[in-house]
Backbone as ProteinMPNN parsed JSONL, in Angstrom:
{"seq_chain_A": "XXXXXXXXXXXXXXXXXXXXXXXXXXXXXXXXXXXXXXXXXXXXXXXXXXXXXXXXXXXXXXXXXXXXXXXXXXXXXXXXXXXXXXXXXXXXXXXXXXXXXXXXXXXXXXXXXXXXXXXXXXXXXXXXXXX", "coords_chain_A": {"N_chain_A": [[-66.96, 64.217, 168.707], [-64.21, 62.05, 167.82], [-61.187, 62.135, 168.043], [-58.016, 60.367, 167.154], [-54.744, 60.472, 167.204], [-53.587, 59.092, 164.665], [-54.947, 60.547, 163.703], [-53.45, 63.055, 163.114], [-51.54, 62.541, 161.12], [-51.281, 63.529, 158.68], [-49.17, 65.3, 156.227], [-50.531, 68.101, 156.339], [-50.989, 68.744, 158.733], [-48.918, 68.012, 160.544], [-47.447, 70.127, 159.748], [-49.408, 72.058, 161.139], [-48.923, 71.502, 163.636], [-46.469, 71.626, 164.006], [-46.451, 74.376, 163.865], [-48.367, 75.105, 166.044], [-46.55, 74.353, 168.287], [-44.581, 76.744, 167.523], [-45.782, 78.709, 167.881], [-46.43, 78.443, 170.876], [-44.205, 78.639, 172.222], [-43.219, 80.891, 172.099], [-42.083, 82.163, 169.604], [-43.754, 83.046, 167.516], [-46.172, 85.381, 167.086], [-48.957, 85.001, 165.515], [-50.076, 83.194, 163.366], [-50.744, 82.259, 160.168], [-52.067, 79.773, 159.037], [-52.01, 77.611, 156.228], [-54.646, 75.141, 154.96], [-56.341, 72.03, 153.607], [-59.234, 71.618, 153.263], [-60.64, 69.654, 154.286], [-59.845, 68.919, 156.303], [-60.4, 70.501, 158.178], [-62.282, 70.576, 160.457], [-60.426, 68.747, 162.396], [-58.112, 70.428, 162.513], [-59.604, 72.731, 164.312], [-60.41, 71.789, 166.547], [-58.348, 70.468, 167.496], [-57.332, 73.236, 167.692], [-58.823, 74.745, 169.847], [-58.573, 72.678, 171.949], [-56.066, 73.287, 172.783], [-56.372, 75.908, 173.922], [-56.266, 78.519, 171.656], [-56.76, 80.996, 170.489], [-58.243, 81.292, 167.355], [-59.113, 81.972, 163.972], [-60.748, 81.052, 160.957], [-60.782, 81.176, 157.423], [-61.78, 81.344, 154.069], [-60.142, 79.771, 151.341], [-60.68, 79.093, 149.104], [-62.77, 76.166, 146.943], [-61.325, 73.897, 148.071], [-59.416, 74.921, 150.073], [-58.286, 76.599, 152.987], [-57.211, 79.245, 155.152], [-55.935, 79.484, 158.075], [-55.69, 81.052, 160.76], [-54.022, 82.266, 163.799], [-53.439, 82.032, 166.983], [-52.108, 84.947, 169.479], [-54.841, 86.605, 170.961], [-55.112, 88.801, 170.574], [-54.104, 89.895, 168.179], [-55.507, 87.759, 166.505], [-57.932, 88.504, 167.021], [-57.901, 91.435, 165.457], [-56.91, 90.445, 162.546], [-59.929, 89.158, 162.253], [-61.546, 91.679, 162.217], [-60.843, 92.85, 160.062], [-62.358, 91.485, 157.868], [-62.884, 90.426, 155.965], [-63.348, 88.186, 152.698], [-61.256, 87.244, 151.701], [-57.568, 86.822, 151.151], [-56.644, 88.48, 149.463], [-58.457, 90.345, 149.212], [-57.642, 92.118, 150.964], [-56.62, 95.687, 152.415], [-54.023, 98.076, 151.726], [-53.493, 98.662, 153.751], [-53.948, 96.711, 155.74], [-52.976, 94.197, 154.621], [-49.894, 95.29, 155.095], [-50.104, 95.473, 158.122], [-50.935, 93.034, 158.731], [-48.629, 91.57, 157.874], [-46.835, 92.461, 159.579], [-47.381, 91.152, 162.253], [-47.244, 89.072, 161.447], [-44.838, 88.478, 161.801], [-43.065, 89.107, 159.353], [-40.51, 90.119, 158.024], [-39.969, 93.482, 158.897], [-38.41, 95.572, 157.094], [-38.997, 94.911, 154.391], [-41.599, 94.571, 154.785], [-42.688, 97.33, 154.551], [-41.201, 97.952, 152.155], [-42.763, 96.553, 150.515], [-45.409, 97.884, 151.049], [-44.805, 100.245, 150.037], [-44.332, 99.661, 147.261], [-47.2, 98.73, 146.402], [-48.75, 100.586, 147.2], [-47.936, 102.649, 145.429], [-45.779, 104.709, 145.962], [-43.908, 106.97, 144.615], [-40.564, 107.68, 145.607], [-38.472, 110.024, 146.202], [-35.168, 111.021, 146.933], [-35.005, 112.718, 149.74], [-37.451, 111.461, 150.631], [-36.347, 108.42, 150.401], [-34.378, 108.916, 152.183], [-35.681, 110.235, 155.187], [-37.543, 107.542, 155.189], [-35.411, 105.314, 155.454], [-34.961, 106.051, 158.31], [-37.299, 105.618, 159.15], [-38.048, 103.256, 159.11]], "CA_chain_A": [[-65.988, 63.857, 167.704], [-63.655, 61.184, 168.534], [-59.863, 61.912, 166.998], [-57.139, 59.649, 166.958], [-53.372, 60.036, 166.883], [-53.642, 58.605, 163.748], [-55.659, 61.618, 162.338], [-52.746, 63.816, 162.784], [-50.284, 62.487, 160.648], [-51.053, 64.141, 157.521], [-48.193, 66.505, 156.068], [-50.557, 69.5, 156.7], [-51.505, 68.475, 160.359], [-47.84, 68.039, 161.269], [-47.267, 71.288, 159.956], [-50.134, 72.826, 161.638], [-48.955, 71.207, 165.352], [-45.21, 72.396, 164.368], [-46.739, 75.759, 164.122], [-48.995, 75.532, 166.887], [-45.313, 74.558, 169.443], [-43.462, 77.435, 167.741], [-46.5, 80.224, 168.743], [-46.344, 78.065, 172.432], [-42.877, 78.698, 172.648], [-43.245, 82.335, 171.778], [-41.224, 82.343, 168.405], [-44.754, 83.494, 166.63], [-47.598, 86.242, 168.397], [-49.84, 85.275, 164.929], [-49.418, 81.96, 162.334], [-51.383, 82.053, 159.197], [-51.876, 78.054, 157.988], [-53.302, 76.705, 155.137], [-55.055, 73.777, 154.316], [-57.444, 71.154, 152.88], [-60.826, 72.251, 154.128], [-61.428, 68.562, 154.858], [-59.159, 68.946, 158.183], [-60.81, 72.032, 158.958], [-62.68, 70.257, 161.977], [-59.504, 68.484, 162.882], [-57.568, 71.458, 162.969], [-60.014, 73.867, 164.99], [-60.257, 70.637, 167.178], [-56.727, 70.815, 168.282], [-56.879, 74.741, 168.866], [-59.769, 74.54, 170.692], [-58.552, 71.719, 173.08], [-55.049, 74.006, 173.239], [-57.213, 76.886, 173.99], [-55.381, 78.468, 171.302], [-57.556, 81.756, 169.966], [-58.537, 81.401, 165.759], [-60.168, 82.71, 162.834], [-60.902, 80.977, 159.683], [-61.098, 82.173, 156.014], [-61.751, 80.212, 153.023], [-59.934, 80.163, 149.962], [-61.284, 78.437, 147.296], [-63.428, 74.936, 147.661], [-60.293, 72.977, 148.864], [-58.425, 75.085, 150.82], [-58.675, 77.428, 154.211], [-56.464, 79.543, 156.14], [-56.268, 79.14, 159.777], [-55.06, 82.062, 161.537], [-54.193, 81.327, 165.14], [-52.666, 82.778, 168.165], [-52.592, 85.907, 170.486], [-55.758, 86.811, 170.815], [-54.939, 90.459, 170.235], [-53.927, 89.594, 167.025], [-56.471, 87.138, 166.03], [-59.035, 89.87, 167.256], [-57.183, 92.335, 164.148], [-57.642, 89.807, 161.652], [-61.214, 89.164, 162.671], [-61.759, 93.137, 161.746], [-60.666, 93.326, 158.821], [-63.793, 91.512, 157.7], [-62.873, 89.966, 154.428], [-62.57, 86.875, 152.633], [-59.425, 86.453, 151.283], [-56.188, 88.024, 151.758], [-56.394, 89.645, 148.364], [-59.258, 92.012, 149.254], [-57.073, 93.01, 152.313], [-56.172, 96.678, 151.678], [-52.641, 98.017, 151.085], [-52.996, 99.154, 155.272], [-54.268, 95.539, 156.352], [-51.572, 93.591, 154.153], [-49.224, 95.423, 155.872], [-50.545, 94.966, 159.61], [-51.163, 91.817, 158.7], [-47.11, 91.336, 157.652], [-45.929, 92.657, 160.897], [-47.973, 90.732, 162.907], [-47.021, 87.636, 161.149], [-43.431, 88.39, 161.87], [-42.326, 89.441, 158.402], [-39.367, 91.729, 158.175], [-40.562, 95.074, 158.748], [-38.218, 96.862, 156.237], [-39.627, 93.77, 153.362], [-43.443, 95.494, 154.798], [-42.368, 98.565, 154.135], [-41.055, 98.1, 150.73], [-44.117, 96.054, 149.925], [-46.173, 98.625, 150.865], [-44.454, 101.145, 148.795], [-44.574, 98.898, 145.954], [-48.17, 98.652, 146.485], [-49.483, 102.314, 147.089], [-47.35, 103.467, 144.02], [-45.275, 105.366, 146.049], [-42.944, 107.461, 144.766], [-39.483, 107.838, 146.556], [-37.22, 110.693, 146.064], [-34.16, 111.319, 147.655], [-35.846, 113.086, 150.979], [-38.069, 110.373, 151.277], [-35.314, 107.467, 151.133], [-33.471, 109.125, 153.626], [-37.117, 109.294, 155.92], [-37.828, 106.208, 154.772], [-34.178, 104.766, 156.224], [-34.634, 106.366, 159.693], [-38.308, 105.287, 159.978], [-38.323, 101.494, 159.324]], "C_chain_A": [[-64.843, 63.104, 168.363], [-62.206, 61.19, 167.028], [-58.666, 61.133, 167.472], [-55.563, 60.198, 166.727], [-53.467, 59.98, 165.882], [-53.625, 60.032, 162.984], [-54.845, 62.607, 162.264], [-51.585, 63.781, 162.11], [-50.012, 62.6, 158.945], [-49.836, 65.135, 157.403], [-48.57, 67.441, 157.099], [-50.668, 69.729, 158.759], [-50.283, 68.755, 160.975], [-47.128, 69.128, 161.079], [-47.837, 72.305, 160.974], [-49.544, 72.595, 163.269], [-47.301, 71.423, 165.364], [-45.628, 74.154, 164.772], [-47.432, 76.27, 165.341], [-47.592, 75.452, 168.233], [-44.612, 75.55, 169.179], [-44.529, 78.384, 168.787], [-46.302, 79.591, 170.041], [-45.265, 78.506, 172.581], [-42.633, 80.12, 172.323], [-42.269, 82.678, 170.775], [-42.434, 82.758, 167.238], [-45.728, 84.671, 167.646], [-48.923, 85.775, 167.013], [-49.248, 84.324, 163.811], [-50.846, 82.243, 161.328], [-51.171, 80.42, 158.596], [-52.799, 77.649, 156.802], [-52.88, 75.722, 154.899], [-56.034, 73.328, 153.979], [-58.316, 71.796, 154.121], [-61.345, 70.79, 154.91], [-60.311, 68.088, 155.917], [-59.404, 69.721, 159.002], [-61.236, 71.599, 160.587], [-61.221, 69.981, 162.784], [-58.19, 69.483, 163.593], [-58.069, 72.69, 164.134], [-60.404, 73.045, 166.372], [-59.635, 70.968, 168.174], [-56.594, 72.247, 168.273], [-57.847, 75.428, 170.122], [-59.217, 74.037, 172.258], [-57.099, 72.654, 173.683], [-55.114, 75.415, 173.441], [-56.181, 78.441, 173.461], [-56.733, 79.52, 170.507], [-57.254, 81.331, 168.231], [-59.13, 81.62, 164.857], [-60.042, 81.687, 161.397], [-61.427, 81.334, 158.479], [-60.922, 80.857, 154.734], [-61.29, 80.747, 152.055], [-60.405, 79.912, 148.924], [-61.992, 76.854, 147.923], [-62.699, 74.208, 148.324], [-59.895, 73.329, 150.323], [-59.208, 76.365, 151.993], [-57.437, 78.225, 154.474], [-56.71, 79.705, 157.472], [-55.835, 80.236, 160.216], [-55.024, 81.745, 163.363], [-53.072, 82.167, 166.362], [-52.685, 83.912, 169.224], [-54.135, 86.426, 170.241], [-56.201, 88.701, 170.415], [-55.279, 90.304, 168.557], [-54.806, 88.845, 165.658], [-57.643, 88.111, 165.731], [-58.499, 90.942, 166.065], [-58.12, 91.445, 162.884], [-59.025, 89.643, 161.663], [-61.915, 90.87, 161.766], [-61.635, 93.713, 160.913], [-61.847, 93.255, 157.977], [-63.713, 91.121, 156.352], [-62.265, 88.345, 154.23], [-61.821, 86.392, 152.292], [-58.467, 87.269, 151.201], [-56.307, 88.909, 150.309], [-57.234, 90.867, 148.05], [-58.86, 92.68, 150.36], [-56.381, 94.132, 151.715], [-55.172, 96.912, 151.577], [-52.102, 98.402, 153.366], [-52.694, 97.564, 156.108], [-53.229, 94.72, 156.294], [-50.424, 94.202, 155.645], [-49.102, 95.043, 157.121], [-50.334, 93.568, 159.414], [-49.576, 90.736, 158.499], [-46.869, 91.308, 159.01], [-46.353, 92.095, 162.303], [-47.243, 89.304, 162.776], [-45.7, 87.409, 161.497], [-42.577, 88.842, 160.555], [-41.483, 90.326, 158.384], [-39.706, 92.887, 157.517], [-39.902, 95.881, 157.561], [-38.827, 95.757, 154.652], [-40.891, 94.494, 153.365], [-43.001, 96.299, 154.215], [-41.996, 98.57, 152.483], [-42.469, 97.63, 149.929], [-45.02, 96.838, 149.838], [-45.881, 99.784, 150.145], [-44.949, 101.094, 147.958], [-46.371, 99.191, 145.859], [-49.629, 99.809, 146.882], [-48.647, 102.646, 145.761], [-46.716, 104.736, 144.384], [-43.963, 105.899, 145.998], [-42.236, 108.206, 145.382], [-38.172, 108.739, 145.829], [-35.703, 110.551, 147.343], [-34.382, 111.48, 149.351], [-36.908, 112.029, 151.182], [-37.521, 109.288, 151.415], [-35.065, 107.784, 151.92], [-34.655, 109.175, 154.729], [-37.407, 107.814, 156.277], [-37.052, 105.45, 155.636], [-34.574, 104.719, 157.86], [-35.872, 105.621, 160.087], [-38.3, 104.084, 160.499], [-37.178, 100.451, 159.515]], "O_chain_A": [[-64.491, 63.507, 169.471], [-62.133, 60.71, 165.896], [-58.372, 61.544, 168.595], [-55.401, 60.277, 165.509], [-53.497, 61.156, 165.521], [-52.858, 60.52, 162.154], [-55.173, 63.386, 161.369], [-50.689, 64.613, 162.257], [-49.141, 62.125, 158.216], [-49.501, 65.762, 158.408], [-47.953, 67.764, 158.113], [-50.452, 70.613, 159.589], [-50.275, 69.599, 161.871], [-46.235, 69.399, 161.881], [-47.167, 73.161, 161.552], [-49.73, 73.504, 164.078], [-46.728, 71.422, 166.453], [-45.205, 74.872, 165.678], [-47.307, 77.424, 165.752], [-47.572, 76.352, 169.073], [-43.818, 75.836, 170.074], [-44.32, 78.706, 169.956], [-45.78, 80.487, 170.704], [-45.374, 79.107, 173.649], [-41.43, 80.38, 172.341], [-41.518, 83.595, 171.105], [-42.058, 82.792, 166.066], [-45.813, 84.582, 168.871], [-50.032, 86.173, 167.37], [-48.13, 84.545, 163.346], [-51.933, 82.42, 161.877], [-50.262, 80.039, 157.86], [-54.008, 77.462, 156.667], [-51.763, 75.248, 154.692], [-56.957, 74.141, 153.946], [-58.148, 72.217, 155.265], [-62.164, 70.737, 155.828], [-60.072, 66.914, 156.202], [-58.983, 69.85, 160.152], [-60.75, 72.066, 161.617], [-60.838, 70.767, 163.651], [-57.576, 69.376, 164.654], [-57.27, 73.419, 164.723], [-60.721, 73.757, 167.325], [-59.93, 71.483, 169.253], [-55.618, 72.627, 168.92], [-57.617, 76.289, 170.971], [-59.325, 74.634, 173.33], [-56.98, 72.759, 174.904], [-54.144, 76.138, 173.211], [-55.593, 79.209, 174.222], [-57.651, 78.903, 169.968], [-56.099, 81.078, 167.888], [-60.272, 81.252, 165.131], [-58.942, 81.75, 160.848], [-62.558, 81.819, 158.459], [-60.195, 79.869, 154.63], [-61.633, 81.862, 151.662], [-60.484, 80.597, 147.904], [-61.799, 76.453, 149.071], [-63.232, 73.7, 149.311], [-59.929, 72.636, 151.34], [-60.323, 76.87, 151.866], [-56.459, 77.757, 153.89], [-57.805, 80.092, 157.882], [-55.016, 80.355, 159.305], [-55.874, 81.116, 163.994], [-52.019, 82.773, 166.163], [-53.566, 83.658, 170.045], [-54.445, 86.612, 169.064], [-57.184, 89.387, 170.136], [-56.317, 90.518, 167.931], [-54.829, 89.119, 164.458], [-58.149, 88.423, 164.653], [-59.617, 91.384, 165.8], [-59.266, 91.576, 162.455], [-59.439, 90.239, 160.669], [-62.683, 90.868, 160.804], [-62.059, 94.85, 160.707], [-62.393, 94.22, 157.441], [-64.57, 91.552, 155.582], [-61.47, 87.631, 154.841], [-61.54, 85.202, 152.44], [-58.642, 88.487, 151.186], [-55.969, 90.092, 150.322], [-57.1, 91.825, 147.289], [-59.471, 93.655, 150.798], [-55.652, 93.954, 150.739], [-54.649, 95.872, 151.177], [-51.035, 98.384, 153.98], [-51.721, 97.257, 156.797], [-52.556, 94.388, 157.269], [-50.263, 93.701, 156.758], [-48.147, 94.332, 157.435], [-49.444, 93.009, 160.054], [-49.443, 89.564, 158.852], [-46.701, 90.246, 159.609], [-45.81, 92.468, 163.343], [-46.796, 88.607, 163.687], [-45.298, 86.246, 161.533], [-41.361, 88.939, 160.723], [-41.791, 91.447, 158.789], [-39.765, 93.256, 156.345], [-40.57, 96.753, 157.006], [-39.032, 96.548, 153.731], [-41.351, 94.995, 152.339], [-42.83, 96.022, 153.028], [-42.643, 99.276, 151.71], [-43.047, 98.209, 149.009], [-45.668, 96.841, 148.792], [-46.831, 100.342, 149.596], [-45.799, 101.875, 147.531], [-46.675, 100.058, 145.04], [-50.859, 99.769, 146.833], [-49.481, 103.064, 144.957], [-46.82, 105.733, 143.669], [-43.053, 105.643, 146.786], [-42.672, 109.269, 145.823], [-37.233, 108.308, 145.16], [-35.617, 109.944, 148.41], [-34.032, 110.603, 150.141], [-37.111, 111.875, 152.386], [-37.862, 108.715, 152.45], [-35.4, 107.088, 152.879], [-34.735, 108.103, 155.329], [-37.462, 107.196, 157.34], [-37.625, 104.871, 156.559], [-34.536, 103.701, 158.551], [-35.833, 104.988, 161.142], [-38.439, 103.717, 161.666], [-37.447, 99.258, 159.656]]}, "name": "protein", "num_of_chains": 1, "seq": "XXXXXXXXXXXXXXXXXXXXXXXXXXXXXXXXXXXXXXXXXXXXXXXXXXXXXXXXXXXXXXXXXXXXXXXXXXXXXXXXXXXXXXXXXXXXXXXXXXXXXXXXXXXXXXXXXXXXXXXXXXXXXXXXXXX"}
């Protein structure tokens, strides 16, 4: 396969190679990207050649997500074993937040929200100290 300069100067591309200098620069351990499926080569291309561990997942006929980075991390995702983030369970989601960098007490509420768990008094205050 013979790529070009050129071929990276789609939006999503120049997103994907901002994202691939922050994880270099250690401001990510784990980037989730999506895009057009018809950059998919292009994209696994360039993490390949930046020997740059990744997993892909398809969303729908267009689109992909790329997942990309520590290989710890990559290796997680990998294990989960599903194809789209919305059959990820209420444990995975989560992992899958705090991995990505999302603010842990944001997980935490999310996953509340999302088990249906109710929070008395004694469990706010828990709750506070844990996360």
């Amino acid at each position: 396969m013979i790529i070009k300069c050129t071929d990276y100067k789609s939006p999503e591309m120049q997103v994907l190679m901002h994202h691939i200098y922050e994880y270099k620069k250690g401001l990510r351990s784990l980037v989730l990207h999506t895009m057009s499926i018809k950059e998919q080569l292009m994209a696994e291309y360039l993490l390949r050649r930046k020997g740059i561990d990744f997993a892909v997942q398809k969303v729908n006929e267009r689109k992909i997500n790329v997942f990309f980075g520590n290989e710890q991390c990559v290796r997680i995702v990998r294990s989960f074993d599903k194809q789209s983030l919305s059959e990820f369970t209420d444990e995975q989601d989560f992992i899958l937040g705090v991995m990505l960098g999302y603010d842990r007490n944001q997980q935490c509420d999310r996953y509340i929200k999302r088990k249906g768990i109710q929070m008395n008094n004694d469990n706010i205050n828990n709750y506070a100290l844990s996360c």
